[in-house]
Structure formats: C-alpha cells, structure tokens
Backbone as a printed PyTorch tensor [residue, N CA C, xyz], in Angstrom:
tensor([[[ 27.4960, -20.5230,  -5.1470],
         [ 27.5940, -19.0650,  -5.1720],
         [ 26.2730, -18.4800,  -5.6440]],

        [[ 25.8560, -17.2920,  -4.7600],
         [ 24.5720, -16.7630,  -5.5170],
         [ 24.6740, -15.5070,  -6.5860]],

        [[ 23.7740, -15.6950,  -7.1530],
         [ 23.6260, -14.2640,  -8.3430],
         [ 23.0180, -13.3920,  -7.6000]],

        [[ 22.9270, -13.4380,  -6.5130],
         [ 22.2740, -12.0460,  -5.5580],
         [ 23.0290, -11.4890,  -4.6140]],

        [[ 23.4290, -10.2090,  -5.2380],
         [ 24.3940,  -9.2050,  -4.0510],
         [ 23.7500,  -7.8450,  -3.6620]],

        [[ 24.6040,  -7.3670,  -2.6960],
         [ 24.0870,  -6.1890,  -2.2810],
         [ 25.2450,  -5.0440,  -2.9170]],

        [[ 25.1060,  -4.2080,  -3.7250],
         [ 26.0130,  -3.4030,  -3.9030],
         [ 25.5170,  -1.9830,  -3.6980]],

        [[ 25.9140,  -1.1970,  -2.3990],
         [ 25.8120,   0.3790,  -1.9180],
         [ 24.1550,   0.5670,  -1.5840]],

        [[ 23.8950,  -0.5430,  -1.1750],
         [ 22.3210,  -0.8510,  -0.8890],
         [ 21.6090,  -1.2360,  -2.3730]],

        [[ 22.1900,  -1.1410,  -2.9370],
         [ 20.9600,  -2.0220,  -3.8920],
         [ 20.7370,  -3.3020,  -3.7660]],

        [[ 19.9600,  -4.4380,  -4.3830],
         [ 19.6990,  -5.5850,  -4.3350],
         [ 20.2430,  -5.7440,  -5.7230]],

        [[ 20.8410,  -6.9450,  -6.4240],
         [ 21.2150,  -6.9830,  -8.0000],
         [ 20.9780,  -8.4930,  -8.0630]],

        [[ 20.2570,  -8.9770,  -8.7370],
         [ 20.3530,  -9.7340,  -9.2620],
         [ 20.5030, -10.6000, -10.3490]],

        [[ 21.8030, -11.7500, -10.5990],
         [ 22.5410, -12.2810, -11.6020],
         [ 22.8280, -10.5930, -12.2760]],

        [[ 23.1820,  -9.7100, -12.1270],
         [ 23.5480,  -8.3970, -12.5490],
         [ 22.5180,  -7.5830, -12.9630]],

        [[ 21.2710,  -7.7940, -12.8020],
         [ 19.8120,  -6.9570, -12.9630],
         [ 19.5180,  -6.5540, -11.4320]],

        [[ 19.1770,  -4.7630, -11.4380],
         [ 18.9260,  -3.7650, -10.2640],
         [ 17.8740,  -4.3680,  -9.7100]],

        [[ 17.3160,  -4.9510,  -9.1160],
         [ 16.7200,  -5.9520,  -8.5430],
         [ 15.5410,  -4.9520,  -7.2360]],

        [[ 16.7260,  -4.6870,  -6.9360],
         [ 15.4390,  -3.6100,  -5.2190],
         [ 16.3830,  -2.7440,  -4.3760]],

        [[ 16.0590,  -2.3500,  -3.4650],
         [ 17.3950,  -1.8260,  -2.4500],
         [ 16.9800,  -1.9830,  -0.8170]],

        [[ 17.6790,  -1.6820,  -0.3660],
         [ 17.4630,  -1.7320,   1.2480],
         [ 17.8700,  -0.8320,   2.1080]],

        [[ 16.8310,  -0.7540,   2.7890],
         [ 16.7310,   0.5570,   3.9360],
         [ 16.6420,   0.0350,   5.1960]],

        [[ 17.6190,  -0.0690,   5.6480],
         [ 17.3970,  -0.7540,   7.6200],
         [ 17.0190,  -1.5430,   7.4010]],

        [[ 16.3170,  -2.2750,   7.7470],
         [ 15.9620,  -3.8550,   7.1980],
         [ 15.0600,  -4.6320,   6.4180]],

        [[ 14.4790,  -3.4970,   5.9000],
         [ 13.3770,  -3.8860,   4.7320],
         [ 14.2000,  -3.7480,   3.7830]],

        [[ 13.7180,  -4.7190,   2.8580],
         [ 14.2400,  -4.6410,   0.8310],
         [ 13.0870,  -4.7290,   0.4790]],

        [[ 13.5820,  -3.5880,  -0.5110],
         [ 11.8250,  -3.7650,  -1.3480],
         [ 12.7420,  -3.9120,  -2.4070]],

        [[ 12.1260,  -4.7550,  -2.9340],
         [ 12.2840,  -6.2140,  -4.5270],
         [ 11.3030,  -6.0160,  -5.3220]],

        [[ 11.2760,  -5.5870,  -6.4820],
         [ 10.6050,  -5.5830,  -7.2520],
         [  9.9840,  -7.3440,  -7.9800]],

        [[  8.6020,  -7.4480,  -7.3310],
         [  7.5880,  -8.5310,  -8.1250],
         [  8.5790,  -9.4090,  -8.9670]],

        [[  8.7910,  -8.9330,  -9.9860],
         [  9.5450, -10.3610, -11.6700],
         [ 10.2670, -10.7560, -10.8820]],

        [[ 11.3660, -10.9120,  -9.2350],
         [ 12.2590, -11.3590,  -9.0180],
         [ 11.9070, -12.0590,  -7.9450]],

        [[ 10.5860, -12.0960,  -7.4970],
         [  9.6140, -13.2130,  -6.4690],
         [ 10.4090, -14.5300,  -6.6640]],

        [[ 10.7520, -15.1850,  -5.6510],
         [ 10.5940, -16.6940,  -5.8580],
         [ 11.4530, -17.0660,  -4.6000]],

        [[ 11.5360, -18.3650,  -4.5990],
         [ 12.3010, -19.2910,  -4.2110],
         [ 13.7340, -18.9990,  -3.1900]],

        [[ 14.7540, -18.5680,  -4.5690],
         [ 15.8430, -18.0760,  -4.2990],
         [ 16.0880, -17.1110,  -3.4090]],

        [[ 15.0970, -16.1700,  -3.7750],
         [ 14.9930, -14.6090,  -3.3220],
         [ 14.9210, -14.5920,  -1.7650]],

        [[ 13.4490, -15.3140,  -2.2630],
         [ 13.0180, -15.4300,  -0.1350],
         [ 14.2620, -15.9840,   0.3600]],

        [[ 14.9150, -16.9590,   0.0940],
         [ 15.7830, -17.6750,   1.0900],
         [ 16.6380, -16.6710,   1.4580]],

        [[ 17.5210, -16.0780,   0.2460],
         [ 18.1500, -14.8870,   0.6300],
         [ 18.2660, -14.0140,   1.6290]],

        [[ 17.0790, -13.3520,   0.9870],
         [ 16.2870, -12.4060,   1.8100],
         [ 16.4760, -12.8810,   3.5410]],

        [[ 15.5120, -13.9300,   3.7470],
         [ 15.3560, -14.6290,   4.6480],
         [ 17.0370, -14.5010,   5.6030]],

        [[ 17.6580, -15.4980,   5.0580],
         [ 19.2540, -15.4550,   5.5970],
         [ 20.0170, -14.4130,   6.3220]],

        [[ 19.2400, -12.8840,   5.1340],
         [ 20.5820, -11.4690,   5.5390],
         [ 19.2850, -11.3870,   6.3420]],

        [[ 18.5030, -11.8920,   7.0380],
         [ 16.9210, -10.8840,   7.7210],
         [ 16.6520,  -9.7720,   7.4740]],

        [[ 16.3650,  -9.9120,   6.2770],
         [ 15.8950,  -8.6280,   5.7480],
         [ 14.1330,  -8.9080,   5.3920]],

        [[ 13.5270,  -7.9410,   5.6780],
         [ 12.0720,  -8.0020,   5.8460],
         [ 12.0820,  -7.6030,   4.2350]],

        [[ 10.9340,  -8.5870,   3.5470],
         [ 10.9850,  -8.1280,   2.0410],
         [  9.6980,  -7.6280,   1.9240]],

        [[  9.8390,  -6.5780,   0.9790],
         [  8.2670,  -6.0970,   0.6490],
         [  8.4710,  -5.6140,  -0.9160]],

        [[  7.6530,  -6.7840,  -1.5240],
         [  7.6090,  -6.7730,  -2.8370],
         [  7.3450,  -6.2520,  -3.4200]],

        [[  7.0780,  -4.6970,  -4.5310],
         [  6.8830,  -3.8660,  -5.4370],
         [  7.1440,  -3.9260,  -6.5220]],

        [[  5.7310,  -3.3840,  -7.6470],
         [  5.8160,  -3.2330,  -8.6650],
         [  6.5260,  -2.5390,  -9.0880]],

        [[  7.4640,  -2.1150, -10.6440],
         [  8.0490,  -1.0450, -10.7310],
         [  8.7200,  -0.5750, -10.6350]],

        [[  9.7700,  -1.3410,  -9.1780],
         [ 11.1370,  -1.1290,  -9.1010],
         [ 12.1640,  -1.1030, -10.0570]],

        [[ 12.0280,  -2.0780, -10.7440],
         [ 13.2930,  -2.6150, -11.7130],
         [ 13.2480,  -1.8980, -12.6240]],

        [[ 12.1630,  -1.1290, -13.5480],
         [ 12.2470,  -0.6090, -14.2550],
         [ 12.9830,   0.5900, -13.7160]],

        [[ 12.5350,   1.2060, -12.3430],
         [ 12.6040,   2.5210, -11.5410],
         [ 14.0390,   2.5910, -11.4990]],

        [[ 14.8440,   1.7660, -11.5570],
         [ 16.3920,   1.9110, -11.0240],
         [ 16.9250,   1.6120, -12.2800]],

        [[ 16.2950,   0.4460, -13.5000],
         [ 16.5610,   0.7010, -14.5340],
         [ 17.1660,   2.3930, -15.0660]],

        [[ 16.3050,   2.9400, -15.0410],
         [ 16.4200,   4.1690, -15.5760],
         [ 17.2840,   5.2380, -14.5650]],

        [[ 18.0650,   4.4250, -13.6950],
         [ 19.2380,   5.4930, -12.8780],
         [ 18.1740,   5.6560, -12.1990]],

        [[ 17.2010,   5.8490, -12.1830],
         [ 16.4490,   6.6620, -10.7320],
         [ 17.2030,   6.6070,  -9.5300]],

        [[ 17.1570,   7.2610,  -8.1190],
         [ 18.1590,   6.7530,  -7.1260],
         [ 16.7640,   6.2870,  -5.9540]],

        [[ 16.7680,   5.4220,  -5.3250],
         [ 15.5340,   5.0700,  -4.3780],
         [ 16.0000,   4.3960,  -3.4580]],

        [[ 15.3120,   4.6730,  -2.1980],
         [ 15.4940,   3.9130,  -0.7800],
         [ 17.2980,   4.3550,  -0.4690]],

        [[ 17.2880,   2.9510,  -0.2450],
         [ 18.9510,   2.6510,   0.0970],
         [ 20.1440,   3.6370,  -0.6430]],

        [[ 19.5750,   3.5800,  -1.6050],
         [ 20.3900,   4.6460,  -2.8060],
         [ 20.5170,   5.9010,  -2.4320]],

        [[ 19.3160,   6.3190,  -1.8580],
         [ 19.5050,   7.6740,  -1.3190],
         [ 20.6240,   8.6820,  -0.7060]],

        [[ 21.7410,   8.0000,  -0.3210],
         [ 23.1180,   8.7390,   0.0240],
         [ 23.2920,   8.9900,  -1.0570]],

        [[ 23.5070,   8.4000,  -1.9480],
         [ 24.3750,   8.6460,  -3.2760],
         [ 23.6200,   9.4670,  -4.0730]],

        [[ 22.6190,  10.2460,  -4.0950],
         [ 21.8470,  11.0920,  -4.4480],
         [ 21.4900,  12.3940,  -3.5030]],

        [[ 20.7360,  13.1850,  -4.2290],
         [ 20.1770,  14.3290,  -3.6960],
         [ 18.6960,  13.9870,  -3.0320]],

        [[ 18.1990,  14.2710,  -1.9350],
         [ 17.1240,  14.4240,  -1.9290],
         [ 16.0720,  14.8990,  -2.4370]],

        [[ 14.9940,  14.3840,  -2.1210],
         [ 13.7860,  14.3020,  -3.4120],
         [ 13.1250,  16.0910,  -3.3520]],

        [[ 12.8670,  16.7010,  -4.2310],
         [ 12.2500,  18.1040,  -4.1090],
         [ 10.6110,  17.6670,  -5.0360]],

        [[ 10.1420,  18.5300,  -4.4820],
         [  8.8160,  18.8000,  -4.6280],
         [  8.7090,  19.1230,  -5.8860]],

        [[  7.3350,  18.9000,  -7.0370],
         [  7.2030,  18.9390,  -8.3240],
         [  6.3970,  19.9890,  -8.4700]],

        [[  6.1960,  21.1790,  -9.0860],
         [  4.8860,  21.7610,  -9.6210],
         [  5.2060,  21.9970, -11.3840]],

        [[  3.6860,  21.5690, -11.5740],
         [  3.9110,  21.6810, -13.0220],
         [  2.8620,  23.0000, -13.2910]],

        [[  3.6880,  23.4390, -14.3950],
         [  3.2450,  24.7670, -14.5080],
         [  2.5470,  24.8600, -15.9900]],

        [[  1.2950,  25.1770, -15.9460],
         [  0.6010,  25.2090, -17.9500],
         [  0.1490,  26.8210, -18.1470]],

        [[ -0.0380,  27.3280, -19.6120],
         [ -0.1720,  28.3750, -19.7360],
         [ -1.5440,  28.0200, -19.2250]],

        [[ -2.2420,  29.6090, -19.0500],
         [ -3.2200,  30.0500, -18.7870],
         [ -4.2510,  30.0160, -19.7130]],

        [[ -6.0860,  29.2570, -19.5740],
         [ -6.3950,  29.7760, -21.2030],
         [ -6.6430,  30.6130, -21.5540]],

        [[ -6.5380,  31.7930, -21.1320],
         [ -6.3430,  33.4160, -21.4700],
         [ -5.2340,  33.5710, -21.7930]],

        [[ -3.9590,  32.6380, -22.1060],
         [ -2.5960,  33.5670, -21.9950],
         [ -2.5960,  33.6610, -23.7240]],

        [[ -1.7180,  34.1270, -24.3230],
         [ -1.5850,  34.3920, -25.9600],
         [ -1.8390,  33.1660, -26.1860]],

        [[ -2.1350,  32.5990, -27.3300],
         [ -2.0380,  31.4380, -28.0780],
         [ -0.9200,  31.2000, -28.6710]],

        [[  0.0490,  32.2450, -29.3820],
         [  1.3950,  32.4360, -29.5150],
         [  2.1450,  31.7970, -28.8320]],

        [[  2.0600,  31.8870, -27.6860],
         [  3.0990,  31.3300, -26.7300],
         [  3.3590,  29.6130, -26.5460]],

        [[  1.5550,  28.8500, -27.2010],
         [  1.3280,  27.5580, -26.8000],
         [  2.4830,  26.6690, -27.8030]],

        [[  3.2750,  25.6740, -27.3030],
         [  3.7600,  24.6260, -28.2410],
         [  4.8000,  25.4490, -28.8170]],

        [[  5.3070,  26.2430, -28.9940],
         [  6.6240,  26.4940, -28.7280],
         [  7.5390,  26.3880, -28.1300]],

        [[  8.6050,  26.0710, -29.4680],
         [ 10.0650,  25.8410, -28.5070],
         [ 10.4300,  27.3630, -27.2650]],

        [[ 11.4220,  27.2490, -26.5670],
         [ 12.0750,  28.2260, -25.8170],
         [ 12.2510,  29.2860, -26.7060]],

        [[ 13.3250,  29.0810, -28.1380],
         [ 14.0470,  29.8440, -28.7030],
         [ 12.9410,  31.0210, -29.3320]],

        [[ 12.0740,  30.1970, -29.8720],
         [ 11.1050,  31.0430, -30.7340],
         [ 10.2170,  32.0580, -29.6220]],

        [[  9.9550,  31.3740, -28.5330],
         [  9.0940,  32.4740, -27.3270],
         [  9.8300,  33.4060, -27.1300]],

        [[ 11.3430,  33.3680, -26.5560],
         [ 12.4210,  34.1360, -26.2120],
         [ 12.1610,  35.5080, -27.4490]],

        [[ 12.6810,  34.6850, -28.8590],
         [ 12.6420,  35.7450, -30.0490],
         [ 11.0160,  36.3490, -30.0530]],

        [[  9.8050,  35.8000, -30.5470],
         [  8.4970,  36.7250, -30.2390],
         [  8.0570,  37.4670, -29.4150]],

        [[  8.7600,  36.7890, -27.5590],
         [  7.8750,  37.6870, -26.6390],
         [  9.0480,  37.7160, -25.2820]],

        [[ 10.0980,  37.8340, -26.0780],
         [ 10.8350,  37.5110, -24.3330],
         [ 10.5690,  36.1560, -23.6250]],

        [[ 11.2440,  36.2720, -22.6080],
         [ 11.6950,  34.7670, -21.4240],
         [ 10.1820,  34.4870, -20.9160]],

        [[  9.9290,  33.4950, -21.1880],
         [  8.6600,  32.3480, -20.4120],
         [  8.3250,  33.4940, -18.9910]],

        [[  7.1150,  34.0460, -18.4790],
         [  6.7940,  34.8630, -17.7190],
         [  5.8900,  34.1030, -16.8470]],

        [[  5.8480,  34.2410, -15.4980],
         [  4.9990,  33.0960, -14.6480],
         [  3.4400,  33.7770, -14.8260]],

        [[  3.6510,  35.0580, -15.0260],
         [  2.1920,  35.7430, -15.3030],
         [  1.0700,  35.0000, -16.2120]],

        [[  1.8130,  34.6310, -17.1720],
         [  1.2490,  33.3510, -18.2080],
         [  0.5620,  32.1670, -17.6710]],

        [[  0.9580,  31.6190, -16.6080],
         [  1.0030,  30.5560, -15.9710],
         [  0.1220,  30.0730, -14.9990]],

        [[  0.0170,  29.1070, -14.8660],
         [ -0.9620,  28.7480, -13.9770],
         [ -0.4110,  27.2560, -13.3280]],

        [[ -0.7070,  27.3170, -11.7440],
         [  0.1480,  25.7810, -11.4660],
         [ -0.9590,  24.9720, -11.2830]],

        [[ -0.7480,  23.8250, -11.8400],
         [ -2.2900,  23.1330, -12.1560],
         [ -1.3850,  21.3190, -11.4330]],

        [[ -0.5250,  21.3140, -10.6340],
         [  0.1750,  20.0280, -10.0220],
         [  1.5070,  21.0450,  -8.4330]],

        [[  1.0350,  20.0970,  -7.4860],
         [  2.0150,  20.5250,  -6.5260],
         [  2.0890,  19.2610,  -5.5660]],

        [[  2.9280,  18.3120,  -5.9590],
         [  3.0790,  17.5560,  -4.4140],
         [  4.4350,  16.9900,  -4.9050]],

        [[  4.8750,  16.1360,  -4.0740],
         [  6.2570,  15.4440,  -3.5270],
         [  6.1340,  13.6260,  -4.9580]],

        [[  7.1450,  13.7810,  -5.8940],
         [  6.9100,  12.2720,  -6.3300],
         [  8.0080,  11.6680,  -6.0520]],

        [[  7.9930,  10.5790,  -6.7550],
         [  9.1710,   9.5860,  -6.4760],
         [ 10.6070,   9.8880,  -7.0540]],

        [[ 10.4160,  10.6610,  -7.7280],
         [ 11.9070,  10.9800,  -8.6870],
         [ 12.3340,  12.6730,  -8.8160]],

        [[ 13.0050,  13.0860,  -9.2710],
         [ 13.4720,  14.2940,  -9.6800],
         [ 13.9130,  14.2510, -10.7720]],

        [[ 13.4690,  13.3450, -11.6130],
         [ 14.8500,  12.8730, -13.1370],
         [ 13.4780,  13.4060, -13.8100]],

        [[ 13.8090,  14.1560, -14.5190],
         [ 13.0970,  15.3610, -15.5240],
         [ 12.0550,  14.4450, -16.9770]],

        [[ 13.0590,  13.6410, -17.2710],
         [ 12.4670,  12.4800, -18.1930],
         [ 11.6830,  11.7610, -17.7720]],

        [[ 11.7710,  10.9640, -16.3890],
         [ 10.9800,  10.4290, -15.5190],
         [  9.0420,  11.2920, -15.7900]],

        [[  9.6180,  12.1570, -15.3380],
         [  8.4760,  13.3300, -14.6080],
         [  7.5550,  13.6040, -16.0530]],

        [[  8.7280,  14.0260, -17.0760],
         [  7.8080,  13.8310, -18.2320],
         [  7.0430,  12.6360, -19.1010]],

        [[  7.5350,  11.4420, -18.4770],
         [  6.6670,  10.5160, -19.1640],
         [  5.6760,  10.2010, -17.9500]],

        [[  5.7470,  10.2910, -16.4750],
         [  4.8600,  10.2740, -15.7200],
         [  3.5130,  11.1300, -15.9590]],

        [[  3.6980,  12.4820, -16.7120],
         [  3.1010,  13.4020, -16.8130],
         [  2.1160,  13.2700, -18.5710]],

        [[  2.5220,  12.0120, -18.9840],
         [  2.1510,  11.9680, -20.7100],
         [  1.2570,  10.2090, -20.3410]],

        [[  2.0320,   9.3250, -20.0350],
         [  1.4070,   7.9410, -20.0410],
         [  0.6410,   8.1900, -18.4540]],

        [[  1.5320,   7.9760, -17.4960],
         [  0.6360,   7.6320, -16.1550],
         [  0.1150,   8.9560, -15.1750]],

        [[ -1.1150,   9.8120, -15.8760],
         [ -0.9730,  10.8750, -15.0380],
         [ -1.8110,  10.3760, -13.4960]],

        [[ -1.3580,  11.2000, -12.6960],
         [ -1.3800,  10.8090, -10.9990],
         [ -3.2450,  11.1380, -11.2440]],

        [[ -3.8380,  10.6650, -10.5630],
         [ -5.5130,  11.0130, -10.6270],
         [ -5.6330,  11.9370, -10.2380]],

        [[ -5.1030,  12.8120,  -9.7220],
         [ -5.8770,  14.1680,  -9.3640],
         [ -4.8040,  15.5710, -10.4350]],

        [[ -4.1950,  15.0750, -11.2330],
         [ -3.9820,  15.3340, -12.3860],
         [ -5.0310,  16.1840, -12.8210]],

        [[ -5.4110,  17.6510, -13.6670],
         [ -6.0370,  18.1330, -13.9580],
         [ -5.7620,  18.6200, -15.1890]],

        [[ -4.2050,  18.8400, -15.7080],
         [ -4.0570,  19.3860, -16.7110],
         [ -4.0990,  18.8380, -18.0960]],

        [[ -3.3800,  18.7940, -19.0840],
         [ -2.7580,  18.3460, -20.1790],
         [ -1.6000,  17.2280, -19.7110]],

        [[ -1.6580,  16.4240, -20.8930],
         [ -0.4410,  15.9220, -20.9370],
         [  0.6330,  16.7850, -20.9650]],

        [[  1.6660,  16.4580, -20.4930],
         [  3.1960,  17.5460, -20.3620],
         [  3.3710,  17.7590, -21.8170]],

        [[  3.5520,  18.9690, -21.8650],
         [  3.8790,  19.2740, -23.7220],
         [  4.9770,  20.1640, -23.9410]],

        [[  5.5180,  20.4820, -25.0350],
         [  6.3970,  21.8260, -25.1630],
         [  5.5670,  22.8880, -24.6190]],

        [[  6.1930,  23.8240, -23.8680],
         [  6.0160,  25.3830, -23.6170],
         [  5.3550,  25.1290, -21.7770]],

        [[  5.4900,  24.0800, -21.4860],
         [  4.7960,  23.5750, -19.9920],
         [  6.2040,  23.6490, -19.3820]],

        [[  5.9600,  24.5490, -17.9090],
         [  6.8990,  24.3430, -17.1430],
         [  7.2560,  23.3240, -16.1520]],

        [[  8.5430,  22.4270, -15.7180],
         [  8.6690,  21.8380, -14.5110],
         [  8.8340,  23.0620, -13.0430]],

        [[  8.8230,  23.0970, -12.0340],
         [  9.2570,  23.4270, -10.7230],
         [  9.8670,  22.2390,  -9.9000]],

        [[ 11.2130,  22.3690,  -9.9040],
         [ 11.5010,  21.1940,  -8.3220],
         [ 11.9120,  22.0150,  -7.3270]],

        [[ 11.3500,  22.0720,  -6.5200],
         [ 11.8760,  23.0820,  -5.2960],
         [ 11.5280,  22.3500,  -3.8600]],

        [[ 12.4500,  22.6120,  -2.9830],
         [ 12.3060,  22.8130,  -1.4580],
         [ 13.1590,  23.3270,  -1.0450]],

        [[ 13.0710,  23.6510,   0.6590],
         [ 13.2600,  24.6180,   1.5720],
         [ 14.8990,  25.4620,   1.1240]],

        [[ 15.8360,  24.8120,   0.5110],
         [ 17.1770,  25.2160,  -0.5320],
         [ 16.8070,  26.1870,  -1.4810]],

        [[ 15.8800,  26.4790,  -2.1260],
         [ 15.8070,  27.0750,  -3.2620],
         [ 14.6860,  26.3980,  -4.7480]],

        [[ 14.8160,  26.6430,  -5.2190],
         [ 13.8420,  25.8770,  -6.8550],
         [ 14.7620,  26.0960,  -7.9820]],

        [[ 14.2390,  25.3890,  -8.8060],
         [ 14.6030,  25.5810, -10.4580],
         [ 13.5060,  25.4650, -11.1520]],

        [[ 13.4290,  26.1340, -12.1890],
         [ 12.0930,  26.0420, -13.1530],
         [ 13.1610,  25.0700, -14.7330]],

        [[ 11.8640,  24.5450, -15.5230],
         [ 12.8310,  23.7440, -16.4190],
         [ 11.6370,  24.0220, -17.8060]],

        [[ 12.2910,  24.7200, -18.4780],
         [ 11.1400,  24.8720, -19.6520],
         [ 10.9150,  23.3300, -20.5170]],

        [[ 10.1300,  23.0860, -20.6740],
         [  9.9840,  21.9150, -21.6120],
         [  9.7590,  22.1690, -22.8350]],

        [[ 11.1430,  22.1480, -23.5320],
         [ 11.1180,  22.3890, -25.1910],
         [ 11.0710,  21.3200, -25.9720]],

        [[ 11.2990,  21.9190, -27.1750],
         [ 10.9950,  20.9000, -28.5240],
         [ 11.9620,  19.2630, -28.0830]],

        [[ 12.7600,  19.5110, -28.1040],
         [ 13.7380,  18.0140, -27.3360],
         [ 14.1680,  18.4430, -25.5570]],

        [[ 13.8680,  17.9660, -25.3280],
         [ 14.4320,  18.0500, -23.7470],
         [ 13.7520,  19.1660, -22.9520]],

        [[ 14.5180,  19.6810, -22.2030],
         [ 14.6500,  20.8800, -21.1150],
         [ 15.6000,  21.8660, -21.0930]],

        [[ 15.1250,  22.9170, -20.9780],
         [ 16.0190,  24.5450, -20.8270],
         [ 15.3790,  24.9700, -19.5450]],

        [[ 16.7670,  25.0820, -18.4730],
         [ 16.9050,  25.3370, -17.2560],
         [ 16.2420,  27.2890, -17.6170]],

        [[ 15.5040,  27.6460, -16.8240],
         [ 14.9710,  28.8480, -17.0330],
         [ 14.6900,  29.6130, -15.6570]],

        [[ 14.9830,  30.9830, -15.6360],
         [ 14.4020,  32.3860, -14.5030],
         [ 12.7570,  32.1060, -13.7080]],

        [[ 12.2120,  32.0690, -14.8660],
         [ 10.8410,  32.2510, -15.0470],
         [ 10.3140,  32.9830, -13.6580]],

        [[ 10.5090,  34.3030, -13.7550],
         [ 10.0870,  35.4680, -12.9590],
         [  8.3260,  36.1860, -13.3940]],

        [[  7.8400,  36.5920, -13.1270],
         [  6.9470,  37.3040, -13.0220],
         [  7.2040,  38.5240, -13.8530]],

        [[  6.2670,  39.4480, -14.3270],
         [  6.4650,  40.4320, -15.2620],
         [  6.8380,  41.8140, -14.4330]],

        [[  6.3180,  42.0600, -13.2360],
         [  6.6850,  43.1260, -12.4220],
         [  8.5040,  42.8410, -11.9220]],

        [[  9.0920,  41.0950, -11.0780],
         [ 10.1990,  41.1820, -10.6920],
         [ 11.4020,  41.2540, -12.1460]],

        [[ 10.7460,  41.0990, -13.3940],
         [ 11.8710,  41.0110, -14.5630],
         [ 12.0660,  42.6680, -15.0550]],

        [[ 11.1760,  43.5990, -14.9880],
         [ 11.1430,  45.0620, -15.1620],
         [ 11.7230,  45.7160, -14.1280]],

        [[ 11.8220,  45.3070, -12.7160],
         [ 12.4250,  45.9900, -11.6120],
         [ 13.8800,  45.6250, -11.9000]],

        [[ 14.1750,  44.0830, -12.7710],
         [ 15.6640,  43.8490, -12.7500],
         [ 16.3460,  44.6510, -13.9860]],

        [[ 15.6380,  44.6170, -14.7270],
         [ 16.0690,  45.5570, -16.0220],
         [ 16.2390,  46.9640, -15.5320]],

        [[ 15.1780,  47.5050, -14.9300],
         [ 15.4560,  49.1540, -14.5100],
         [ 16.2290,  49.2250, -14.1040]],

        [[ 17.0360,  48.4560, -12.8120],
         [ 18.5100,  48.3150, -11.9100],
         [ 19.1320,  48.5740, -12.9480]],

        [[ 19.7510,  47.5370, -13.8000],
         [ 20.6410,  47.4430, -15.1580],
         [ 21.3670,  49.0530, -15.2510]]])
C-alpha cells in the first residue's frame, strides 16, 4: 500500500500536502523528490514538475493549482503606503486611533507603490511576503501598521487596513467621494 494519495487534487503524502494536480501535470514540491514519488507519479502519468515551496504553500491552507475549485479565484494585489507628505500622525497607527484623530483611512493619503497578480489572496500570506520576501521590483517599506492591502478584479475590490494585530476590512474612499456621501445623509 502507498502513503501517496490524491485527495480533491492534492498530492498527500504519508498525510503531508505534498503538491496538486492540474490535467496532467503535478507539481510536487522538491523535500518529496525521490524514488517512490517518480514511480507514482510515473504509473497515474502524471507529468511531474518539481517546486520549491509548495509544501509550505498548502501548509498554510493556501488553495493552488488543482485546489482551485474549492476556492475563489486569485484577485490582484495593490499595496497601498502613506504619502511622504501625508501627516506623520497618521504613520503606525492602529485603525482605532486614526478613526478617533482624523476620521476613516482616506486614499488621498495614499500612494500605490505595488500592483500585480500573486500567488495567494490569504492576507497573512501577503503580509509576510511583503516583510521577509519582498518581490524585486518592490519599492516600498516593509508592510507595516497603517499600510493598506487592495484585492480586486473585474467583481469589485476590498481594501484591508493593516492594524496593530491583523486586518480591518475598510471603505477607504477618497476625500471628495466621503463628503458627497455625508452631504446625501
């Protein structure tokens, strides 16, 4: 009997997330190279293409390849940093305290200094991508409190404030569309 199954397209092996499969490629994450694997592999004909990174990647719930039904599709990232003209007030603050000094996080502040497509949408992901491995054409800061996420495509966006622990799902409108909504009121 083998320790290697396929469960809802993943690859698992002896019960470790191992890789997944898409039509007939599995991509297998490297530590699980060998012997066993290829034969496997080999047997279901599945074309293997070995990657770094996987195991950790699905470790952490990520959803990838094969997985992809069982998830949402991937949306586009922009990361958003204050401006260095914007208050200094505003920098490294939690949500609560900006909210109480100056009102809701304003995009006027802002500046988008990241815009392309990554591998994940998992917010934790994005923030340690954005602190240990920034992408090379990376320009900003490490991700910090008071830095915005954007995930958006052709559906709509969400903005995600990055506070003192975690994320606060946020408006983050512009200073002209938040005064036109108040005057309505």
């Amino acid at each position: 009997m083998s320790g290697i199954e396929m469960k809802n397209g993943l690859l698992v092996f002896y019960g470790n997330p191992a890789g997944y499969v898409k039509e007939n490629e599995a991509t297998v994450d490297t530590m699980f190279q060998g012997k066993e694997f290829d034969e496997w592999l080999a047997e279901k004909k599945f074309i293997p293409n070995w990657t770094e990174g996987v195991f950790e990647r699905l470790s952490k719930g990520e959803k990838l390849g094969g997985s992809l039904e069982a998830s949402s599709p991937l949306k586009k990232v922009r990361i958003w940093q204050l401006k260095p003209e914007s208050d200094f007030e505003l920098r490294f603050r939690s949500y609560d305290d900006v909210v109480t000094a100056s009102g809701e996080p304003c995009k006027d502040n802002y500046d988008v200094i990241f815009d392309c497509e990554l591998e994940t949408n998992d917010l934790e992901s994005i923030y340690t991508n954005f602190n240990l491995n920034h992408p090379s054409d990376f320009k900003g800061h490490s991700l910090s409190i008071s830095d915005v996420v954007e995930l958006y495509d052709e559906n709509g966006r969400e903005f995600h404030y990055v506070d003192q622990f975690g994320f606060k799902e946020i408006e983050f409108m512009d200073q002209e569309k938040e005064q036109d909504i108040k005057m309505s009121m």
